[in-house]
N, C-alpha and C positions, 0 to 999 in steps of 0.2 A: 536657351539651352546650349546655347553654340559658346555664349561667354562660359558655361560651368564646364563644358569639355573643355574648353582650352584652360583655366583653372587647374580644372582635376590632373589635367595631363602634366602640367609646369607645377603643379605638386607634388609629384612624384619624381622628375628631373629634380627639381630640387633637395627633395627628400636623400637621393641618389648620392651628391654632392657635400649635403649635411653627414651621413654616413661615414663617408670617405676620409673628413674633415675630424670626424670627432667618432670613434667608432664604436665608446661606450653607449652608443646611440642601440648600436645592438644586442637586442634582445636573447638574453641570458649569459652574453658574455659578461655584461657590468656585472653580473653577479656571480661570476665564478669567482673561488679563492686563487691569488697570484701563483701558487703552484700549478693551478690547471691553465692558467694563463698562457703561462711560457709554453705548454704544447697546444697553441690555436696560432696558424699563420694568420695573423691580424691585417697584415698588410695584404696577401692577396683574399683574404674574405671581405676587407673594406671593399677594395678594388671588385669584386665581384658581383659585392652590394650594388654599391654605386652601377656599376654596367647596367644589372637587372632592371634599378630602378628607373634610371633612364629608357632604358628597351622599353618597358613597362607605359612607362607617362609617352613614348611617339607612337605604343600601337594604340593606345586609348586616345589618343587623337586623330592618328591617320585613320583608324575604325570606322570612327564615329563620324567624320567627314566623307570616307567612303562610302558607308553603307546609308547614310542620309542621301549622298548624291545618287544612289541607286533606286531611292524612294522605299528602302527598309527603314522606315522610324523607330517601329517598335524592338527591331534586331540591333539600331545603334542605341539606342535607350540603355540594350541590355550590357553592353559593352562595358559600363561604367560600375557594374558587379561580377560580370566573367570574368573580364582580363586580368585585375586584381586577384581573385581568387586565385585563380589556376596558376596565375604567374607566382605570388607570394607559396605555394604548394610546391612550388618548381624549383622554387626558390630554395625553401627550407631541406629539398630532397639533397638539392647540388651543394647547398653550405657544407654539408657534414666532410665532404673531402679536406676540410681546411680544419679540423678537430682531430688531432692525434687522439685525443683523452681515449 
């Protein structure tokens, strides 16, 4: 389980990066018409992206390594469907500042 937290966590650094890199990555903007385009600051909601997801993949590791060294198994187990959630919700909440439309 130790190698899938470290995985899970450097998948989403990664994801974070890919974002950044290529920002059609983000979900609903590849499919706006280029009129609504021009009103999405692209650049600081890549950059946004990317942050979250990084924050994202070191709390799901430092978590999961903390809350195991404290002898919560079952608490860091859940780690690897909370953090995700709540973050990707948090996520979606704070995107909307970079959407003029």
């Amino acid at each position: 389980m130790t190698t899938f937290a470290i995985l899970y966590g450097l998948f989403f650094v990664l994801l974070g990066f890919l974002v950044k890199a290529f920002p059609n990555l983000i979900a609903g903007y590849n499919t706006m018409p280029p009129e609504k385009k021009e009103n999405v600051d692209i650049e600081g909601l890549s950059t946004f992206m990317r942050d979250s997801f990084i924050v994202l993949g070191a709390i799901i590791m430092l978590a999961y390594f903390a809350l195991r060294a404290l002898g919560w198994d079952q608490m860091a187990e859940a780690v690897f469907w909370f953090v995700p959630t709540v973050g990707v919700v948090l996520m979606v909440i704070r995107a909307q500042r970079y959407d003029q439309n």
